[in-house]
TORSEVEX-905563 format. One line per 4 residues: number of its first residue (from 1); their letters; for each residue y, z, x of C-alpha. Coordinates in steps of 0.001 Angstrom, whole numbers, plus 500000, padded with zeros to 6 digits. Last residue first. Layout:
NUM) a) Y Z X | ...
//
This chain:
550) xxxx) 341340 617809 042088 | 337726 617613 043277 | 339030 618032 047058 | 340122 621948 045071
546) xxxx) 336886 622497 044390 | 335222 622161 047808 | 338380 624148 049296 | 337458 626814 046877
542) xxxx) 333866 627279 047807 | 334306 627132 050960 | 337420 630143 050756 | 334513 631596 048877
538) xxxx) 332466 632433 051882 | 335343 632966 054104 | 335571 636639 052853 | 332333 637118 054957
534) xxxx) 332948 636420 058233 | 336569 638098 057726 | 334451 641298 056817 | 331902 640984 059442
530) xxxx) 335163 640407 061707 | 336602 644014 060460 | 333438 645739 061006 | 333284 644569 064603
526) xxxx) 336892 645509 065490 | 336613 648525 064496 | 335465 650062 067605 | 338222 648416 069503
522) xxxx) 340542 649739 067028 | 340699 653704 068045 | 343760 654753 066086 | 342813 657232 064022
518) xxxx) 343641 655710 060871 | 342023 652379 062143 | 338964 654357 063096 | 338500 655509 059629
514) xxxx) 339971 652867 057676 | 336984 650351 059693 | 334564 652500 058691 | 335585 652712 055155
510) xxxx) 335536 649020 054629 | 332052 648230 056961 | 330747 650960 054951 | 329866 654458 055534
506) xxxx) 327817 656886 053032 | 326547 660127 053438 | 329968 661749 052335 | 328810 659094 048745
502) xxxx) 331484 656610 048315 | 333973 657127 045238 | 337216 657116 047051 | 337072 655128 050108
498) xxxx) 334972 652564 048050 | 337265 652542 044971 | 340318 652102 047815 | 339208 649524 050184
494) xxxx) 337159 646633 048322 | 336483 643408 050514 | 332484 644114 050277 | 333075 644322 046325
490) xxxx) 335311 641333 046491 | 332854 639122 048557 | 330432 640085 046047 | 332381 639716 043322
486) xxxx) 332991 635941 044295 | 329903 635225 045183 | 328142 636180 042200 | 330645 634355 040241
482) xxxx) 330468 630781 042016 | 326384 631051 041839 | 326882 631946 037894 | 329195 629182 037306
478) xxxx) 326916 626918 039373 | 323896 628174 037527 | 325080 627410 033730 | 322808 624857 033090
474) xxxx) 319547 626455 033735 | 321127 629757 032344 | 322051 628312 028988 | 319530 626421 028095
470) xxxx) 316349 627933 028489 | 316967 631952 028531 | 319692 631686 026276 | 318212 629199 024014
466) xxxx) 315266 631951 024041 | 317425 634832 023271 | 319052 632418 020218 | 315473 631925 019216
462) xxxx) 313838 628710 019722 | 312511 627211 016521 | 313040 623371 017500 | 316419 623490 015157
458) xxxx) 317555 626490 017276 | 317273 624249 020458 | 319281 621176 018892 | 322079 623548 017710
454) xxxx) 322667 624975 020568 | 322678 621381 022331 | 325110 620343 020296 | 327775 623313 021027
450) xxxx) 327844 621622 024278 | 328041 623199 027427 | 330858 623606 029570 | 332030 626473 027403
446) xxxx) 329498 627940 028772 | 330430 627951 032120 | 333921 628473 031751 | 332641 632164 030156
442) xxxx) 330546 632779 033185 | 333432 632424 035418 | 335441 634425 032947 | 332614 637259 032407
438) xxxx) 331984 637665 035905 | 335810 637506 037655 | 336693 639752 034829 | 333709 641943 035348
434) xxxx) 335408 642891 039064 | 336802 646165 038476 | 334975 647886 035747 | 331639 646666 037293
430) xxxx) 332992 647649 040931 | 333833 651614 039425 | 330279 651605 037744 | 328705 651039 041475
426) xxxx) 330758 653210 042897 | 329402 656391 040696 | 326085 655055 040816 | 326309 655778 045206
422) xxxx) 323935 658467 044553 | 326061 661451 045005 | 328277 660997 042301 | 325786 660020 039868
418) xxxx) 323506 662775 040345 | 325944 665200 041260 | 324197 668667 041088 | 320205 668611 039735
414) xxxx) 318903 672001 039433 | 315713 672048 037746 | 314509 674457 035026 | 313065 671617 033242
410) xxxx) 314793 671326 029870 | 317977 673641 030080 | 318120 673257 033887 | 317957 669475 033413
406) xxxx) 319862 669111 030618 | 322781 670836 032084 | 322738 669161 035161 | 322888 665727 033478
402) xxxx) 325915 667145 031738 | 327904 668102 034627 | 326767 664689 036066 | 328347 662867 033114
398) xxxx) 331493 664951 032855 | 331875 664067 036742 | 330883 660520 036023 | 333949 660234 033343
394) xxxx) 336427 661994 035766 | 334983 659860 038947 | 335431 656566 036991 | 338893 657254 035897
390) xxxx) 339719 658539 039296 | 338466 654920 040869 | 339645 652915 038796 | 343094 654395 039109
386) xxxx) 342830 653883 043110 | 340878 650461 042510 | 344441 648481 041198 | 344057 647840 037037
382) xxxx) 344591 643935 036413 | 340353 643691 037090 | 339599 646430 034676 | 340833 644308 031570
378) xxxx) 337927 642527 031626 | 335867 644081 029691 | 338601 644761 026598 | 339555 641025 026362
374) xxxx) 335668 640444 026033 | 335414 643242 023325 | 338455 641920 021553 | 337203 637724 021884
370) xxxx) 334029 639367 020274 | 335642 640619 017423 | 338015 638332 016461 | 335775 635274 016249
366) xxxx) 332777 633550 018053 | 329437 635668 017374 | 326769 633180 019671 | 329177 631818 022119
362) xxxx) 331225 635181 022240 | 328559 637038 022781 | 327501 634837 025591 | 330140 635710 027630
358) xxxx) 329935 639581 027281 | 326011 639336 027994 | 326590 637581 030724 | 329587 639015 032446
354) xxxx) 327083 642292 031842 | 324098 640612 033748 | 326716 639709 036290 | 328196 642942 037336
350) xxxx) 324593 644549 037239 | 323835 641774 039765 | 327103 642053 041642 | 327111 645661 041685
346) xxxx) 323541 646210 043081 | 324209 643377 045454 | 327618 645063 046974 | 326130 648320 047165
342) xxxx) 323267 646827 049175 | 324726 644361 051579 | 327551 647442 052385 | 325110 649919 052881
338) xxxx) 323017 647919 055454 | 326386 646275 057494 | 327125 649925 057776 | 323484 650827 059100
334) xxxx) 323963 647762 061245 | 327383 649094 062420 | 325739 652776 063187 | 323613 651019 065473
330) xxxx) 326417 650573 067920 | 326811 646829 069339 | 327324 646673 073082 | 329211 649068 075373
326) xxxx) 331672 647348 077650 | 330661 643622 076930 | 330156 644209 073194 | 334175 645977 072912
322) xxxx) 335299 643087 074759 | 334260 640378 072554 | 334915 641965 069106 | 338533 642996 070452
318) xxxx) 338476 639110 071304 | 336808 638322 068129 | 339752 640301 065932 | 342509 639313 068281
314) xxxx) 341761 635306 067423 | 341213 636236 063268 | 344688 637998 063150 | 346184 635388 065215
310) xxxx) 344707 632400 062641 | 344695 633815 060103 | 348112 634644 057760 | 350604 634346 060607
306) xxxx) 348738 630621 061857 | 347776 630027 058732 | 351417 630375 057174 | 352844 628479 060231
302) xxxx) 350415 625551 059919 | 352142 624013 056658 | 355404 624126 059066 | 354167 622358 061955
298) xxxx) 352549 619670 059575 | 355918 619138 058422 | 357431 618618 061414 | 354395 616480 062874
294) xxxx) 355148 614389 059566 | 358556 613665 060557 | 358086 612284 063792 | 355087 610070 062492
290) xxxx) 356868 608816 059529 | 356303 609420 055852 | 354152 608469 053010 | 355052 609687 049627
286) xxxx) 352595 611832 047513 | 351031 609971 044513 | 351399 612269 041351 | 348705 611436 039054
282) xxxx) 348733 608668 036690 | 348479 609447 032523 | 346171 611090 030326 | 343612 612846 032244
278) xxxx) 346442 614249 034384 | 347700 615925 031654 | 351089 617217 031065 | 352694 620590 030858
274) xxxx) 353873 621517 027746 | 351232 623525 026935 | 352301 626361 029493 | 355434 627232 026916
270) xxxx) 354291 631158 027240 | 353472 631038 030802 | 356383 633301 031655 | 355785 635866 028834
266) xxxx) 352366 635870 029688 | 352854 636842 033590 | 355981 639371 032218 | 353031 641102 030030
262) xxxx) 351194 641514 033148 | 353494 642503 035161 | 354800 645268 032769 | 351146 646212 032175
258) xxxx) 350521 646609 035990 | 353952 648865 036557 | 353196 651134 033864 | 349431 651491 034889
254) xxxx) 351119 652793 038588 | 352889 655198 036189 | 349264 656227 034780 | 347832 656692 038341
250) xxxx) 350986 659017 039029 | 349478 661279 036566 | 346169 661121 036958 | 347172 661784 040888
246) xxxx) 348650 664573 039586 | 345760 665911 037339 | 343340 665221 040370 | 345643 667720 042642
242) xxxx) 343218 668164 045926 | 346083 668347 047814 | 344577 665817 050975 | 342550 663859 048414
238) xxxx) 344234 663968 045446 | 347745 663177 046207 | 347390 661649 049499 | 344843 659124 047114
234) xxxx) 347673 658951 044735 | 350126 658962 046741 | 349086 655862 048342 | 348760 653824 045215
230) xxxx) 352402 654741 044151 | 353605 653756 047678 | 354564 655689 050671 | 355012 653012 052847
226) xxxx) 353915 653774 056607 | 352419 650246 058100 | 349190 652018 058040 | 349750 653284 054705
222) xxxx) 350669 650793 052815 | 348090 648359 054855 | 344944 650659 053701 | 346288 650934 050325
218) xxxx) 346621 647848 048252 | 345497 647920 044575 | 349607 647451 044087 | 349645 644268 046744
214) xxxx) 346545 642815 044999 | 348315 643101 041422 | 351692 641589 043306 | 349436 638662 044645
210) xxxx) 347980 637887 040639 | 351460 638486 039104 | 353242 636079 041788 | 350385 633292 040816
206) xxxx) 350312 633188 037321 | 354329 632809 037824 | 354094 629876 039943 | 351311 628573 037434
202) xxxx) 353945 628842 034662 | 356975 627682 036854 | 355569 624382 037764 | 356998 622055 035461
198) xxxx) 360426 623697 036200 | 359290 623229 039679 | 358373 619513 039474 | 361369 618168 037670
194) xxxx) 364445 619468 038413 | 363867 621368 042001 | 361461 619100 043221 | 362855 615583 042188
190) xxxx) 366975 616911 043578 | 364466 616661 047010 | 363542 612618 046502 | 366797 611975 044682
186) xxxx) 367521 611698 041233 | 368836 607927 040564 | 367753 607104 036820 | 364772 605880 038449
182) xxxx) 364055 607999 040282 | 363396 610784 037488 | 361519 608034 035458 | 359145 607333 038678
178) xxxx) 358627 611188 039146 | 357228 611433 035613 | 355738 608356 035479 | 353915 610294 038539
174) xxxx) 352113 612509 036030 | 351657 615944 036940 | 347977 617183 037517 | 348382 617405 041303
170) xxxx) 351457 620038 040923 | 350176 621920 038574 | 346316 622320 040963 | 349272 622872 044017
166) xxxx) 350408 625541 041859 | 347333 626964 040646 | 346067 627733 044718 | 349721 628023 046271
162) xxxx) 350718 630934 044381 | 347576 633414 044817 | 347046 631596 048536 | 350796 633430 049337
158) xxxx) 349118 636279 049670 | 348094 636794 053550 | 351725 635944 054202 | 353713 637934 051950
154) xxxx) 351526 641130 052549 | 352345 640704 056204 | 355962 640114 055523 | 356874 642598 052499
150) xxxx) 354714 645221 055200 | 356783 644548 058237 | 360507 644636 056160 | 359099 648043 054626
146) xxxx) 357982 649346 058199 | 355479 650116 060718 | 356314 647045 061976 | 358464 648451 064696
142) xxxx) 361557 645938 065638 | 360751 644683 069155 | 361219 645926 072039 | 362926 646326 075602
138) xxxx) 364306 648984 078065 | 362100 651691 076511 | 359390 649607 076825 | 358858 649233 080215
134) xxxx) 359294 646605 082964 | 361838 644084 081760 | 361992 640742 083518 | 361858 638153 079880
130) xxxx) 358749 636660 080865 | 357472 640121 081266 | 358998 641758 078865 | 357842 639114 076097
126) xxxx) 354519 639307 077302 | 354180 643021 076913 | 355589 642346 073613 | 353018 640317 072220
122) xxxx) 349727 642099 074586 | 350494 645344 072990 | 352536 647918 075076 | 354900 648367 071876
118) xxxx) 352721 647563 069712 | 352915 644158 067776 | 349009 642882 067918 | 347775 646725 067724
114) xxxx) 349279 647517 064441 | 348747 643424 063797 | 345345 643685 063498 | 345139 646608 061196
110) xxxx) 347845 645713 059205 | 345693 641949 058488 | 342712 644310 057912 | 344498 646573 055514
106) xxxx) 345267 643225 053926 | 341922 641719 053042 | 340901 638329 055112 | 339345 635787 053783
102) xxxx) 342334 634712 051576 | 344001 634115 054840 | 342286 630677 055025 | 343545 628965 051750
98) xxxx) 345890 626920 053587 | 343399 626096 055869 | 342239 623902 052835 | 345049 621944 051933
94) xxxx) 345989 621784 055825 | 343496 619763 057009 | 343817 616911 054508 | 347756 617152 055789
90) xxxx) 346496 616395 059378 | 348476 613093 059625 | 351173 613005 057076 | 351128 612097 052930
86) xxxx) 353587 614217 051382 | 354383 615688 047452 | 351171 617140 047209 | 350428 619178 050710
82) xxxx) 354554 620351 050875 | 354612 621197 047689 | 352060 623680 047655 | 352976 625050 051225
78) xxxx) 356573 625436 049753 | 354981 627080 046528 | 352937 629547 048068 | 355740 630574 050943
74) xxxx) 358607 630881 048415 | 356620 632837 045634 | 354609 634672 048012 | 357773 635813 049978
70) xxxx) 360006 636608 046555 | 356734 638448 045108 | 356291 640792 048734 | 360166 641741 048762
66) xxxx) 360318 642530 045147 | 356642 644073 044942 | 358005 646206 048174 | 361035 647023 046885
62) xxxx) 359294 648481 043510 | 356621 650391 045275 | 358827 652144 047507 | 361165 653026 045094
58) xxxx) 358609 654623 042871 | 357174 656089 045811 | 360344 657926 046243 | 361471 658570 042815
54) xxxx) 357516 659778 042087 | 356704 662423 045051 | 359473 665003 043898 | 361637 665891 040967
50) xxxx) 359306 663744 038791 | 356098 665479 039733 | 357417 668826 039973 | 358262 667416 035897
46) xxxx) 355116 666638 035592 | 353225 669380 037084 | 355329 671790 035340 | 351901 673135 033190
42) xxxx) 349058 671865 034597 | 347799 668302 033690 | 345729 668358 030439 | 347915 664484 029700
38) xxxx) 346877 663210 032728 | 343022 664158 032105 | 343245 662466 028934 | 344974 659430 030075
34) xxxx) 342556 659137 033163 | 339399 659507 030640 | 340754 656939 028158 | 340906 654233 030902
30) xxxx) 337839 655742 033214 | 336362 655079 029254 | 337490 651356 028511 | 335370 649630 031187
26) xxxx) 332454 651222 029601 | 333587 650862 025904 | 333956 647164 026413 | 330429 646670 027805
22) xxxx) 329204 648822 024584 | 331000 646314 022263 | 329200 643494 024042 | 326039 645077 023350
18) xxxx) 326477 645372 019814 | 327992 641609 019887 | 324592 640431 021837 | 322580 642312 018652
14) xxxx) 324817 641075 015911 | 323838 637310 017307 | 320538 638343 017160 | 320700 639228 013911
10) xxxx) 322664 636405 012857 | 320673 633783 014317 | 317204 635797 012896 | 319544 635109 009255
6) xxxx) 320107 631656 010198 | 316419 631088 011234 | 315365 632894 007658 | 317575 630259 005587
2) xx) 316726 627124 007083 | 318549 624989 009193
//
């Protein structure tokens, strides 16, 4: 190659790393900006802090990550198993309804079954009838508005986080594997618990960190269901007290929490390259069993979807239904449905042309530097939306402060929350959140792509922009048509950012359905929260296609 192409390659490749750096620095700020604003708390707020909100929602938090992680783990890996290991009539059916309650966000799930489970709801009304009771107060169910209620719902709508890598673990084992156990005399079940889980534990633990990350950006659920968690007092904390430096502060201990799980996810995957590799050897054939006992197990694979999806989904159209019949659709829901399209296609295309330019960095500039500023971009997705979404309004705040200055220094012009109050402020909270899923779909893409072809284009003269432009992005379109989706599913699923950072003139399908779900009126939610569920199923597709490729 000659000498003035490599130093153009280097130039250019300087100038992707540049702009990589500044991607970094824009997920780091709400970061640096919540520790800073934290630590400027007022004087005793800390220690107030201590004596009162944080013990409680400390505990809270803590039993329900126990309580949700043991039912994730057990449900997940069960269903996982039971799909791999098993051939039965209607088990092709279950390894992709098993992914079904993905499409449906939690404080939807607590929404539904608030209403599902009252006391004069249609489950125990039923019950007293068949059972001869007449009124409630002789007859009813535990209330769900509970910790054992909220480990259960969470547990079942995020088991998918466990069963999703370890069913992809357990279908890449090799079946000499399972032959070699038999044949020194290990049993059929002994075969799961001393072969296949150990095996397994890595993408079992993957899993757990992923659903307990999703139950700590929870809040709609928590506090429906009445669990004073960290993430709840936060948003009680600075939205009913108007206390940002305390909900700083508490946003830092939920940080606490989310780098301990993290760093216990790595510590549990760190002997991962052990595992075997399908390419190399037989997969695991699953063992054919009778009639009666496959209708047992496909009775148990359907429980989860059933619990997870299938009821919630059922009430959901018939609240839909009725509420259409007695006073049709309201146009407010089509200015909701507007807002929502809009904010969520803004973010995923500025979300995306960032996951690109962080992605490609690293192809051009490989080494320490870039795999820092890519680490450092997509670090915003293990952070839950609450403490997104204060770091984001503290650095926008400074930013609209000084907008305003300029303006009335310059032009005489008064110009009061220009980020804030345009909806920009939300937008920069989804980048920080959901780059990850950009930048490491992206990422897979190109690393798809031989270094060959590179090579090939920048000996024809192209520029590295250019090989970008006509290599890259042709070939790369299914990553980029799997990541677009996926953070714009996630940016209409978001709860807590959205609640917190919308514009006053600004409703979502989300924050409409909080609303009326917080004040108790769900028929006239019940139309936001199947456009959601309508929605979220867009990548279940996409990951039930995948996963037949397994």
């Amino acid at each position: 190659m000659p000498a003035y192409s490599k130093g153009r390659l280097f130039r250019a490749g300087s100038l992707w790393l540049c702009l990589s750096a500044i991607s970094a620095i824009l997920v780091l700020l709400p970061v640096l900006a919540l520790a800073l604003q934290a630590a400027q708390g007022s004087e005793g707020l800390w220690s107030h802090l201590l004596a009162t909100t944080l013990p409680v929602a400390f505990v809270d938090t803590i039993i329900l990550l126990t309580g949700a992680g043991i039912i994730v783990a057990l449900v997940g890996t069960s269903a996982a198993w039971l799909v791999t290991a098993y051939d039965f009539r209607g088990r092709r059916l279950l390894e992709w309804a098993l992914l079904l309650p993905l499409a449906v966000p939690t404080y939807i799930i607590a929404y539904a079954y608030l209403d599902i489970l009252h006391p004069i709801g249609p489950v125990q009304s039923a019950l007293r009838d068949l059972l001869g009771y007449t009124s409630p107060r002789e007859f009813r169910l535990p209330d769900i508005r509970s910790m054992t209620g909220c480990i259960l719902l969470l547990g079942f709508v995020l088991y998918p986080y466990v069963y999703i890598p370890t069913r992809a673990m357990f279908l890449t084992q090799s079946s000499s594997l399972i032959d070699a156990a038999r044949t020194l005399g290990v049993t059929r079940n002994a075969i799961f618990w001393r072969v296949a889980l150990p095996m397994a534990r890595p993408a079992i633990a993957v899993g757990i960190s992923l659903a307990l990350m999703e139950t700590l950006n929870d809040i709609g659920a928590a506090e429906f269901l009445g669990i004073r968690t960290l993430t709840v007092s936060i948003y009680t904390t600075w939205i009913t007290r108007s206390d940002l430096p305390g909900a700083a502060q508490i946003a830092l201990a939920l940080l606490l929490i989310v780098v301990c799980l993290v760093s216990l996810e790595r510590w549990a995957r760190r002997k991962q390259r052990f595992s075997s590799s399908a390419k190399r050897s037989q997969q695991f054939t699953p063992h054919k069993v009778s009639a009666a006992r496959g209708g047992i197990l496909f009775l148990l694979g359907l429980t989860p979807i059933l619990l997870g999806f299938v009821f919630p989904a059922i009430y959901l159209a018939t609240e839909a239904w009725k509420r259409v019949r007695f006073a049709g659709i309201s146009p407010r829901l089509y200015d909701e449905i507007i807002n929502t399209v809009m904010l969520a296609s803004i973010a995923t295309i500025v979300t995306l042309t960032i996951g690109l330019i962080v992605a490609y960095a690293i192809r051009l500039r490989p080494g320490n530097a870039s795999q820092w500023f890519f680490r450092f971009s997509t670090m915003g997705y293990a952070a839950p939306g609450t403490v997104i979404a204060i770091g984001v309004l503290i650095v926008t705040g400074a930013a609209d402060r000084f907008i305003s200055q300029i303006a009335m220094s310059w032009f005489n012009v008064s110009v009061s929350l220009f980020l804030l109050g345009s909806g920009a402020a939300l937008i920069y909270a989804y980048l920080v959140r959901f780059l990850a899923i950009s930048a490491g779909s992206i990422d897979a893409g190109f690393n798809r792509i031989p270094v060959t072809y590179d090579q090939a284009s920048r000996t024809l003269g192209e520029t590295a922009t250019g090989t970008f432009r006509h290599i890259h992005l042709p070939l790369s379109k299914t990553a980029l048509s799997a990541a677009a989706l996926l953070v714009f599913v996630d940016c209409v699923k978001e709860l807590p950012a959205t609640l917190l950072l919308r514009s006053l003139n600004i409703e979502t399908l989300a924050t409409h359905l909080y609303g009326e779900a917080a004040r108790g009126t769900y028929e006239e939610a019940s139309l936001a929260a199947l456009a959601i569920v309508a929605i979220g199923i867009l990548p279940v597709i996409v990951l039930s296609r995948v996963g037949s490729k397994l």
